[in-house]
C-alpha positions in Angstrom: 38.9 -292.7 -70.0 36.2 -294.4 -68.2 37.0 -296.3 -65.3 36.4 -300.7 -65.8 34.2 -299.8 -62.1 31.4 -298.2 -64.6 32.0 -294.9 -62.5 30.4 -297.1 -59.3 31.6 -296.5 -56.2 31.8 -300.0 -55.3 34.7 -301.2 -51.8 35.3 -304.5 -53.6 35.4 -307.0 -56.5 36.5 -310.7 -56.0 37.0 -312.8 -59.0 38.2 -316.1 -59.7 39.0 -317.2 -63.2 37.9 -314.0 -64.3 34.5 -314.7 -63.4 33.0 -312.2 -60.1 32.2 -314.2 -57.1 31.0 -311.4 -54.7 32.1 -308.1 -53.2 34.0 -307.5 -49.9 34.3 -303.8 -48.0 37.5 -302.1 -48.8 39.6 -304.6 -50.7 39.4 -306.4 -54.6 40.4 -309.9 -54.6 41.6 -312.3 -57.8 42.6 -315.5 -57.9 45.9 -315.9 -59.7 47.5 -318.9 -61.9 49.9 -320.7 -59.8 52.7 -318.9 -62.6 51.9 -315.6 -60.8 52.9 -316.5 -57.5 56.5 -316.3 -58.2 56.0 -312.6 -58.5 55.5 -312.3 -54.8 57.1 -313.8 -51.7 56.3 -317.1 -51.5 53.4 -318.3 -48.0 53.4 -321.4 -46.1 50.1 -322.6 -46.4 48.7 -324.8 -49.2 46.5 -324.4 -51.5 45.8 -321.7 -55.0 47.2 -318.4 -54.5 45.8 -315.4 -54.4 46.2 -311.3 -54.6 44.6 -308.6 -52.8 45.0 -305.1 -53.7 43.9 -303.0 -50.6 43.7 -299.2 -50.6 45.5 -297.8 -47.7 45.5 -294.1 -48.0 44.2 -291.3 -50.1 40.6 -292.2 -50.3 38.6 -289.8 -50.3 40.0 -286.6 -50.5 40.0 -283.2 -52.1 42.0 -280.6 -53.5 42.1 -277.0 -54.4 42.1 -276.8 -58.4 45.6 -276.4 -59.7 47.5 -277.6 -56.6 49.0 -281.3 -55.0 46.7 -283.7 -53.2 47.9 -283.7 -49.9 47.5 -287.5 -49.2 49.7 -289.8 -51.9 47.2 -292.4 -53.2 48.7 -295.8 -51.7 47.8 -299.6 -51.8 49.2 -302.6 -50.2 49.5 -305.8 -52.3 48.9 -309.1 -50.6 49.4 -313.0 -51.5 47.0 -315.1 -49.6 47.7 -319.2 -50.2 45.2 -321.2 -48.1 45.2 -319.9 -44.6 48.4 -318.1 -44.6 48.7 -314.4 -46.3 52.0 -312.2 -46.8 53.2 -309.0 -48.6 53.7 -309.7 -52.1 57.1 -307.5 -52.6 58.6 -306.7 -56.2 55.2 -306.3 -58.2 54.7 -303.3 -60.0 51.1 -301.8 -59.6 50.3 -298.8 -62.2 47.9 -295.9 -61.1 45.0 -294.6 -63.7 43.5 -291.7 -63.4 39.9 -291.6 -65.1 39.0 -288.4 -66.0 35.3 -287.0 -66.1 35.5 -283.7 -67.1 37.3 -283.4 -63.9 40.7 -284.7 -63.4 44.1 -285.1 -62.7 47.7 -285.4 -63.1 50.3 -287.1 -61.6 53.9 -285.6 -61.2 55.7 -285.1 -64.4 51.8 -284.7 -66.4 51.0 -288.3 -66.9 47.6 -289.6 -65.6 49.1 -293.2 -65.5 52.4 -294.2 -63.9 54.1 -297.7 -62.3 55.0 -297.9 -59.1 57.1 -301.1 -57.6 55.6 -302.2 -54.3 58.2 -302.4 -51.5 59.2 -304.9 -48.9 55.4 -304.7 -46.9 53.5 -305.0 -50.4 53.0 -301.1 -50.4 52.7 -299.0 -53.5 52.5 -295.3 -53.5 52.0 -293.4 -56.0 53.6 -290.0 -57.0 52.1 -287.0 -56.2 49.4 -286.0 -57.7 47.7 -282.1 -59.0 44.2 -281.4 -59.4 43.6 -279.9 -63.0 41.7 -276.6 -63.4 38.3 -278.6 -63.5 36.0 -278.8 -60.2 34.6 -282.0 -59.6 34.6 -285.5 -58.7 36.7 -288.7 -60.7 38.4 -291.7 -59.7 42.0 -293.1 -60.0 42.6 -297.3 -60.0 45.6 -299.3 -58.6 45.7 -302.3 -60.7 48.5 -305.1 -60.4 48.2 -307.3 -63.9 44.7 -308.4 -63.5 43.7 -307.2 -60.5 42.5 -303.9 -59.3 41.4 -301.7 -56.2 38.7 -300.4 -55.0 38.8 -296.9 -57.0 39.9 -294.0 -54.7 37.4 -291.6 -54.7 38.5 -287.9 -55.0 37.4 -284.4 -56.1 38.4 -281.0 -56.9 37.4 -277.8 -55.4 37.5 -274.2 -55.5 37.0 -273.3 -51.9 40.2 -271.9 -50.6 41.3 -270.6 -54.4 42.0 -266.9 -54.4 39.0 -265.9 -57.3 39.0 -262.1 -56.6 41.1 -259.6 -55.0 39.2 -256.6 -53.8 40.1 -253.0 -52.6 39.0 -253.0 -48.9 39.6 -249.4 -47.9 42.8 -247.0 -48.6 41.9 -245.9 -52.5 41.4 -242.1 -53.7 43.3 -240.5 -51.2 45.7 -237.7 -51.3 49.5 -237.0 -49.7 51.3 -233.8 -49.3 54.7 -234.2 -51.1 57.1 -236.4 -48.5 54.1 -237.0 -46.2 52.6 -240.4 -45.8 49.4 -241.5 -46.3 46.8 -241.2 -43.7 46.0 -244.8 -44.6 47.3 -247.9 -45.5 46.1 -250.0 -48.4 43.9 -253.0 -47.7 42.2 -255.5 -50.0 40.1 -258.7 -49.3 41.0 -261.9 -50.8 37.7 -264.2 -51.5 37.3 -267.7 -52.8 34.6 -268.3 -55.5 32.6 -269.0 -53.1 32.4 -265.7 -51.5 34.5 -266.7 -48.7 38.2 -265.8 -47.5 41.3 -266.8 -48.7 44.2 -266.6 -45.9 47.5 -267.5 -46.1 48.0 -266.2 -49.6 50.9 -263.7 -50.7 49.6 -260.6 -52.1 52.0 -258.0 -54.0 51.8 -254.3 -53.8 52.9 -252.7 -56.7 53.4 -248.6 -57.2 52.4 -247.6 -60.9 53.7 -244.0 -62.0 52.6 -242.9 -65.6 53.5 -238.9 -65.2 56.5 -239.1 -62.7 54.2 -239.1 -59.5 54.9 -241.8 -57.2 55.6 -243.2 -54.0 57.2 -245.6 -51.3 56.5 -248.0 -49.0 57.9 -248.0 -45.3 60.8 -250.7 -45.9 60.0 -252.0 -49.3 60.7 -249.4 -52.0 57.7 -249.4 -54.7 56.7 -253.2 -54.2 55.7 -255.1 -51.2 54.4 -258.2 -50.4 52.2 -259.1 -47.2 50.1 -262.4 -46.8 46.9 -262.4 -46.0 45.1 -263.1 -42.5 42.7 -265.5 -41.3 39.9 -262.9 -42.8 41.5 -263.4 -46.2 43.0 -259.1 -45.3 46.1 -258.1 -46.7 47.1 -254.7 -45.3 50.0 -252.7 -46.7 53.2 -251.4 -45.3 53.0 -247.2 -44.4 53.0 -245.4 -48.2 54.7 -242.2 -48.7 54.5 -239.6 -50.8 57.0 -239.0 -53.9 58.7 -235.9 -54.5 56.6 -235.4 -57.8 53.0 -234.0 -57.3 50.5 -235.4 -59.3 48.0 -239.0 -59.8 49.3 -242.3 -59.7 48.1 -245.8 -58.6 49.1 -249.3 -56.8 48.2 -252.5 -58.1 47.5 -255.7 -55.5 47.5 -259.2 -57.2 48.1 -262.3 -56.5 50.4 -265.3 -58.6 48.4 -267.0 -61.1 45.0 -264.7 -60.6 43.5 -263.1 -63.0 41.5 -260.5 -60.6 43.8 -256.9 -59.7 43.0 -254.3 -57.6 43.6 -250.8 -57.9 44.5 -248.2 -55.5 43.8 -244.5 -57.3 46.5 -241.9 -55.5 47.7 -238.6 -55.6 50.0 -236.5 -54.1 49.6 -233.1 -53.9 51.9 -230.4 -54.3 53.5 -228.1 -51.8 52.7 -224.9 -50.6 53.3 -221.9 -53.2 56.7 -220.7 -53.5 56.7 -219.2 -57.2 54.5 -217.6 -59.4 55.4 -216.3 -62.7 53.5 -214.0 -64.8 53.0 -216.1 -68.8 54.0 -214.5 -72.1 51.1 -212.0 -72.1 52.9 -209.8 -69.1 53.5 -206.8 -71.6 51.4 -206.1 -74.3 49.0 -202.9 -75.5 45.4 -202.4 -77.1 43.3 -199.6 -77.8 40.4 -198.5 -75.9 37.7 -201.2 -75.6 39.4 -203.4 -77.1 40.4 -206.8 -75.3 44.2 -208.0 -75.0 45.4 -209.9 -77.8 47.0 -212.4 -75.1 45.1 -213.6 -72.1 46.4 -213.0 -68.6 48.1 -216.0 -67.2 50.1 -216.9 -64.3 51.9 -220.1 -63.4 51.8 -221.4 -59.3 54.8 -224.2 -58.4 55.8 -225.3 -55.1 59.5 -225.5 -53.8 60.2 -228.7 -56.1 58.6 -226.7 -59.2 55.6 -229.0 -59.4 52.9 -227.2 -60.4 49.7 -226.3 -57.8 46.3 -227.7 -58.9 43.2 -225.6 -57.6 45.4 -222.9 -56.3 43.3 -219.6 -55.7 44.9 -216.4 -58.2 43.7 -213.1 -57.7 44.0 -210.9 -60.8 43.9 -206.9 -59.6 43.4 -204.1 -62.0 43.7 -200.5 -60.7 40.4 -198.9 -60.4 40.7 -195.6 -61.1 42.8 -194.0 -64.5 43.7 -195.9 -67.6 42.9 -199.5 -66.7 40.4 -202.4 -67.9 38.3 -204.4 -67.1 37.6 -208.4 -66.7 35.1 -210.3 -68.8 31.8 -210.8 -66.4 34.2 -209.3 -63.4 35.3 -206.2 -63.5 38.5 -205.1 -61.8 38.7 -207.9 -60.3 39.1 -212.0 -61.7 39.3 -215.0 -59.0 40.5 -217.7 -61.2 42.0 -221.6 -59.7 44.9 -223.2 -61.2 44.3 -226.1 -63.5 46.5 -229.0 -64.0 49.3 -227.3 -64.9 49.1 -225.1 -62.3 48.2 -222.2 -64.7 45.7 -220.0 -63.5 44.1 -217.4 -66.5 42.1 -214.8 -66.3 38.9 -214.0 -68.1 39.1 -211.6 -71.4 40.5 -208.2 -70.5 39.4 -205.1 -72.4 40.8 -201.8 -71.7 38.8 -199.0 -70.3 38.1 -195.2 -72.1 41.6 -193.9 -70.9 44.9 -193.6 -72.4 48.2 -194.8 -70.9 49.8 -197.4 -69.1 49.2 -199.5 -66.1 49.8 -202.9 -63.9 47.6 -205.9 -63.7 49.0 -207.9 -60.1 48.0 -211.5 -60.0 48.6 -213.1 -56.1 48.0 -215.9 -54.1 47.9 -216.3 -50.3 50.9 -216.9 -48.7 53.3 -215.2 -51.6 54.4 -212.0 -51.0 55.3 -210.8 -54.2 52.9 -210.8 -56.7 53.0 -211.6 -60.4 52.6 -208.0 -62.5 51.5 -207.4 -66.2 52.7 -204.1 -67.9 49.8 -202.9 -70.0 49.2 -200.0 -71.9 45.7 -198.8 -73.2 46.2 -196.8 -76.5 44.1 -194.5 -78.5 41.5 -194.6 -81.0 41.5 -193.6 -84.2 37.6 -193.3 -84.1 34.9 -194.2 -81.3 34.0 -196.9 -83.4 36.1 -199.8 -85.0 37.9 -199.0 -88.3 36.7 -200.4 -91.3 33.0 -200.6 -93.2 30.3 -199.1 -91.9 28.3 -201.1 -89.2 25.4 -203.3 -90.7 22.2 -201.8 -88.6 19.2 -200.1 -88.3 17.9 -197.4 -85.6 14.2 -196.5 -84.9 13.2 -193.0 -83.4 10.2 -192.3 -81.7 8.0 -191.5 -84.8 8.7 -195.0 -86.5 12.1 -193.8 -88.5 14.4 -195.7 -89.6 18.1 -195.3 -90.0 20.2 -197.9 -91.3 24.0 -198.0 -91.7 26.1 -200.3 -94.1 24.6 -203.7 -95.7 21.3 -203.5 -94.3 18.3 -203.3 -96.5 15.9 -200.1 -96.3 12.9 -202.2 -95.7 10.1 -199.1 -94.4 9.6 -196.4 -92.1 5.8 -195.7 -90.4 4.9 -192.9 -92.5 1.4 -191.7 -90.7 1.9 -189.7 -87.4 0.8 -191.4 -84.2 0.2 -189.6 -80.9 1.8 -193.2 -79.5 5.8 -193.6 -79.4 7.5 -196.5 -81.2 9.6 -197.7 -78.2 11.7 -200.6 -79.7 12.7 -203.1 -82.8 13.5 -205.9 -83.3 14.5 -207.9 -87.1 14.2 -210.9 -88.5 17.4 -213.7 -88.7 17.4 -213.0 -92.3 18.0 -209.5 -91.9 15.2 -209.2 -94.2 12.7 -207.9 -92.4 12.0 -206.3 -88.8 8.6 -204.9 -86.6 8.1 -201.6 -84.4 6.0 -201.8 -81.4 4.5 -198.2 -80.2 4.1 -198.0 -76.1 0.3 -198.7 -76.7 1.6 -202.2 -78.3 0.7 -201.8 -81.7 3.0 -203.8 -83.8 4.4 -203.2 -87.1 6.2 -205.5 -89.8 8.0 -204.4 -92.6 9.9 -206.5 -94.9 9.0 -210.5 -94.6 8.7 -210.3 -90.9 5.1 -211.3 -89.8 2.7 -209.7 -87.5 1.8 -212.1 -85.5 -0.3 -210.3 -83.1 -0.3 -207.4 -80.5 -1.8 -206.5 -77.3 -4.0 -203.5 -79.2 -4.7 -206.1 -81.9 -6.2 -208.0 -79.2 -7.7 -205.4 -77.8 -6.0 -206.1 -74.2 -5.9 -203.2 -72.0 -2.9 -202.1 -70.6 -1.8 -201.7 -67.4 1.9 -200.2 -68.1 3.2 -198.6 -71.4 5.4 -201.3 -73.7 9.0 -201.0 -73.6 10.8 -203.3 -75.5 10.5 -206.1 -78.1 12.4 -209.3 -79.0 12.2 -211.8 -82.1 12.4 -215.6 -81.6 15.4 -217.4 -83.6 13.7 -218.1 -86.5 11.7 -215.1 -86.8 8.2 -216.5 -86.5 7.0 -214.8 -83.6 8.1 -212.3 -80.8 8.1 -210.9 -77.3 6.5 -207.8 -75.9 7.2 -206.8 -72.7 5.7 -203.7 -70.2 7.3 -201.8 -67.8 5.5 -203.2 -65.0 7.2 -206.6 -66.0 3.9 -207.8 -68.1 5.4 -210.3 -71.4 3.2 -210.4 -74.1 4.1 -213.0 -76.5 2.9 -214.2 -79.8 3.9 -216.9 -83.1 5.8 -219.2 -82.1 7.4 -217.1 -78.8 6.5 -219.1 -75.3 5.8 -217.4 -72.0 8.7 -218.3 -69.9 7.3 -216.2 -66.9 7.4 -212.2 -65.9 8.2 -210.2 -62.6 4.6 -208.9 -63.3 3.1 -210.1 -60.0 6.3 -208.2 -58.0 6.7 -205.4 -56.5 8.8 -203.5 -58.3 11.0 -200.9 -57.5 12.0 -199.9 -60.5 10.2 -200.1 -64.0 11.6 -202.2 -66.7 13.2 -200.7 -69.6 14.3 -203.3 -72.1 14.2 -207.5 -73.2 16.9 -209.8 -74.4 16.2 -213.2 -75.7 18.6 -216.2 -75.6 20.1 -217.5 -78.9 17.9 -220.5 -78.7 14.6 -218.9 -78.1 14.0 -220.7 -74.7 14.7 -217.6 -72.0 14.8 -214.2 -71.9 16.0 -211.7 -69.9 14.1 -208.3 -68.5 16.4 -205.5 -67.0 14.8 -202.5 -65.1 16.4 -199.0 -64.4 18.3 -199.7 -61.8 20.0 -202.5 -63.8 17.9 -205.5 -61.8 17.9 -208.5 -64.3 15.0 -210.5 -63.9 15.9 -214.1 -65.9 13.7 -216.8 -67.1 14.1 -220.1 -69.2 17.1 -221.0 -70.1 18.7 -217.5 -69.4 21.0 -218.0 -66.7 21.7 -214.8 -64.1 25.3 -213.5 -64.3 25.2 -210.5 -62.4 23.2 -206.7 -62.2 23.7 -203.3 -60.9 20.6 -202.9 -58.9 23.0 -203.1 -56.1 25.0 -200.0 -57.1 24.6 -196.1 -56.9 24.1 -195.7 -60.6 24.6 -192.1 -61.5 22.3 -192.5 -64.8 19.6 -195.0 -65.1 19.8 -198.3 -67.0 18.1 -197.7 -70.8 18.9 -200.8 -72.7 20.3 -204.5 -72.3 22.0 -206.2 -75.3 23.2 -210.1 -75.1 26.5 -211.3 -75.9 27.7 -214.7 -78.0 26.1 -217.4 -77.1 23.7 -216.3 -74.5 26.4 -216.6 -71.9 26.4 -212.9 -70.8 24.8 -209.6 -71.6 25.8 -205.9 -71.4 23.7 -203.2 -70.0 23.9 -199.7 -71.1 23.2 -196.2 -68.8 21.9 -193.1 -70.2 25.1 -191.8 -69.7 26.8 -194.2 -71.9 28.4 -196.7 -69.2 28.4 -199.9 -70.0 28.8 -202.8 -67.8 29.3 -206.3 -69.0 28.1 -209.9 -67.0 28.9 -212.9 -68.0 32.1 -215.2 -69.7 31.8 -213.6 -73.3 30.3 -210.4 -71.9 33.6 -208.4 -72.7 33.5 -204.6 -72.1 34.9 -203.4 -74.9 34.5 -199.4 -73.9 31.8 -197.3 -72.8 30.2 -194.4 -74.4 30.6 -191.9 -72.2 31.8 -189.3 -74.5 29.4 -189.6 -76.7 27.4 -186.0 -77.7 25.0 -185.4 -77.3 23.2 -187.3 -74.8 21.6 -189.6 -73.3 22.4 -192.9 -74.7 18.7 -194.6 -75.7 20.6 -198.1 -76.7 23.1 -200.5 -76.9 22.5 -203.0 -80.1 25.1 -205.8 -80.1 27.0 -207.1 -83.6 25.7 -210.3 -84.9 28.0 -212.7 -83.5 28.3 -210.9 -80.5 31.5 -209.8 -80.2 31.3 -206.6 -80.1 28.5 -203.6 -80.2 27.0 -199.8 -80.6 26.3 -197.4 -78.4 23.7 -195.2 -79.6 22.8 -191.7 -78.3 19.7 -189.9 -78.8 20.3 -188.1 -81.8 21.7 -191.2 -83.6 25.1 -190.7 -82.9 26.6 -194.5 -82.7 30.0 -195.3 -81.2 31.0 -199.2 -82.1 33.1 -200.8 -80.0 34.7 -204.6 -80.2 34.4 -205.5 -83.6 31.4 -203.1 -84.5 32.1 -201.4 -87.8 32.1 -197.3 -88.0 28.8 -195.8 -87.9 27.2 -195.1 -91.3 23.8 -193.8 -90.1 22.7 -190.4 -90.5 22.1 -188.0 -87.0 20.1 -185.2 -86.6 19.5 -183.5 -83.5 15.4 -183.7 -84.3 15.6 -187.3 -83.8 14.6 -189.2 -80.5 16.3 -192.7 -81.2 14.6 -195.1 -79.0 15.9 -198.7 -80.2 18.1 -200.7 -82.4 18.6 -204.3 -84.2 21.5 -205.9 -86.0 
């Protein structure tokens, strides 16, 4: 509604007969028909009668959105006949509120009510609320005709709680019964940036998985008001019996805004550990455990230990196994749960049974695993022949189950073939000779060579790898020198080293972006994207390193000794047996199965013993061969 002032701030309107005469500070004056005066008390002087409405309180003023105006908006009514003026009692004055955008209401939701003046011509209205709108508007006391001066008020947001804020006290962590080292605090700010005191906030604990705590004196609520620095600081918070996350919500009546408090309490020190469903099982040599080894860590109150530290032992000596990328040993923390589990385990070459002992610090009786490693029926797994081909020294090939007979080198060399490697198809593969001449057979490529190129060699070639799709390949020397050619990038060498032992093989990552180079003494030398997971360089090898095979994924690799040891590195690096009793020897190779999960280890005379899930050998042997190399 728009207010009959025009929206003018103006202190006075004086009218008589309806027509404005002037303007006086603070009051509106009207004249009034001689009729009216018998509304009011009557005055001894003589002369027309007239009515002053007068604005005694209430103008101007403010008020937080949404609450009372502290002042009650109040006029006096007064008669005035010639010289003489008195309270005119009994009239009713109504109160209009005119809205402009910003508003008001007065008690009971009307913006217009009636109010009878009393004995001294005073009128006050009830109280009145600022709506949710800021700004300024007017309300007008009006008695029949006449009217005040408008009172002039406004709402505001300064002193409204607009955000609650977490101060300090969030993301930490309680031992079971302890208390917090903090309290929780948050801020309370005005929409203007500036504190809100006074104002009741409420502490609230939220539990979702049982974990939960208390405050000193108040249970899982509490409520503190906030200081003159708009700070609201919790009671003492302790710790649940239940380990695990949890939070505490602060808010405040009526705003929107809630702050969070992220919590946890942490179990208590390890009192149980208890071996999972895989404590008694048996597999044959090199092969892994059909169940993994697993332990569960609770405290006193059974809640389970997150990041506890489990030590998984297996003997070292007779039948035993070994740990994917470990060995003997496996550190492994607790997750969640508190289950802690080891990495693959594979038994060793030997027969019989054993214990696996899992402990943590602070336990004295360890968690135990009755295993038993059986025998073979074969050295390699039972089934169809392997899929894969070996190369001798003179360019031979042998090849065992599906794969193709694709070509031998037929004309005698003075120059060794010293490696293979075959296409992703399986439809193809290339020799390289010490000297680096390179031979394709099948639809693999030549795509170049160091003797090709006529380079001049410093160390003989010793191994060769393919990219993942098969356009291009890797040559590498034994004094660390990579040759590469196609599509295969140089992702750096160990040529400019000293080196204390020679290399002796290359493995390339699934993705074609890193290799690795091992040298005798089973040093890996990594580049790209071919992370390190571990060598032998520093152990007393009885036989040197001959061969390096990866495992799935690029996340490991084997190495092979010329005695037929093998030792695995890496997560999915499992060692599924050695070769050891292979005859005759040495071992030249290890070639891994296609997917990784297994592989051959091939002695000189072509003998190949498959372990994991590599299929029985179908190649032929002969003790005139020299096998140097293999691909699957």
């Amino acid at each position: 509604m728009r207010s009959p002032l025009l929206g003018r701030a103006i202190s006075a309107l004086v009218l008589v007969g309806a027509v404005p005469i002037g303007l006086s500070t603070g009051v509106a004056v009207l004249s009034a028909a001689p009729a009216l005066a018998a509304a009011g008390q009557e005055c001894t002087g003589t002369g027309p009668a007239s009515f002053v409405l007068t604005d005694l309180a209430g103008t101007p003023q403010s008020a937080k959105v949404g609450t009372a105006f502290t002042t009650p908006l109040e006029v006096q009514v007064t008669e005035s006949v010639g010289t003489s003026s008195c309270p005119a009692v009994n009239v009713s004055v109504e109160f209009t509120v005119y809205n402009t955008g910003a508003g008001a209401s007065f008690d009971g939701g009307s913006n217009v009510v009636s109010v009878e003046a009393d004995s001294s011509g005073t009128a006050t209205a009830p109280t009145l609320y600022a709506d949710d709108v800021t700004g300024s508007f007017t309300v007008v006391a009006s008695f029949d005709n006449y009217v005040s001066a408008p009172f002039e008020l406004s709402n505001t947001t300064v002193g409204v709680v607009n955000t609650v804020t977490v101060t300090s006290g969030s993301g930490q962590s309680a031992p079971i019964g302890d208390a917090f080292a903090e309290p929780l605090v948050v801020t309370l700010d005005d929409a203007y940036g500036d504190p809100v005191a006074g104002t009741t906030v409420g502490f609230d604990v939220v539990s979702t998985t049982g974990a939960g705590a208390s405050f000193a004196g108040a249970g899982s609520s509490a409520s503190v008001q906030t200081g003159e620095n708009g700070v609201a600081t919790s009671p003492t918070l302790t710790a649940a019996t239940t380990a695990g996350a949890f939070t505490v919500t602060a808010s405040v009546a009526g705003v929107n805004s809630v702050a969070t408090f992220d919590l946890t309490v942490q179990a208590g020190a390890a009192a149980n550990l208890t071996a999972g469903v895989g404590a008694s099982q048996s597999t044959e040599l090199g092969t892994d455990f059909a169940v993994p080894l697993a332990v569960t860590v609770t405290d006193t109150d059974a809640n389970p230990l997150v990041g506890a530290t489990v030590t998984f032992s297996a003997p070292r000596t007779g039948a035993s196994g070994v740990f994917a990328g470990a060995g003997a040993t496996a550190t492994v923390l607790t997750n969640t749960d508190g289950v802690a589990t080891a990495p693959n385990f594979s038994a060793n070459d030997r027969t019989g049974g054993y214990i696996v002992m899992a402990s943590v610090a602070g336990l004295t009786t360890p968690a135990t695993f009755a295993l038993v490693n059986e025998a073979r029926p074969s050295a390699s797994a039972p089934g169809v022949d392997g899929s894969y081909w070996l190369v001798t020294s003179t360019g031979k090939i042998l090849r065992s189950g599906a794969v193709p007979g694709l070509g031998s080198i037929s004309t005698k060399s003075t120059e060794p073939v010293v490696g293979i490697a075959a296409t992703p198809d399986d439809q193809g593969y290339w020799l390289v000779t010490s000297t680096g001449v390179v031979r394709a057979f099948g639809n693999a490529v030549n795509y170049g060579s160091p003797s090709k190129s006529k380079l001049h060699l410093s160390k003989p070639i010793v191994g060769i790898a393919a990219t993942v799709d098969g356009k291009g390949y890797w040559l590498v020397a034994s004094g660390g020198d990579i040759y590469h050619y196609g599509d295969a990038a140089s992702h750096g060498s160990p040529a400019q080293l000293h080196l204390s032992k020679p290399i002796v093989g290359i493995a390339a990552t699934p993705d074609g972006k890193g290799y690795w180079l091992v040298a005798s003494d089973g040093g890996i030398f990594n580049y790209g994207d071919a992370a390190y997971y571990g060598s032998t360089s520093s152990r007393h090898l009885s036989k040197a390193i001959v061969g390096i095979a990866p495992a799935s994924g690029g996340k490991g690799y084997w190495l092979v000794a010329a005695n037929g040891s093998v030792y695995a590195f890496g997560p999915r690096a499992t060692n599924y047996g050695s070769g050891t009793g292979l005859s005759p020897q040495p071992v030249k190779a290890i070639v891994a199965t296609v997917d990784g999960a297994g592989y051959w280890v091939v002695s000189a005379n072509g003998t190949a013993a498959g372990f994991g899930n590599a299929g029985a050998q179908g190649s032929a042997t002969s003790a005139k061969y020299t096998v140097v190399g293999g691909a699957a």
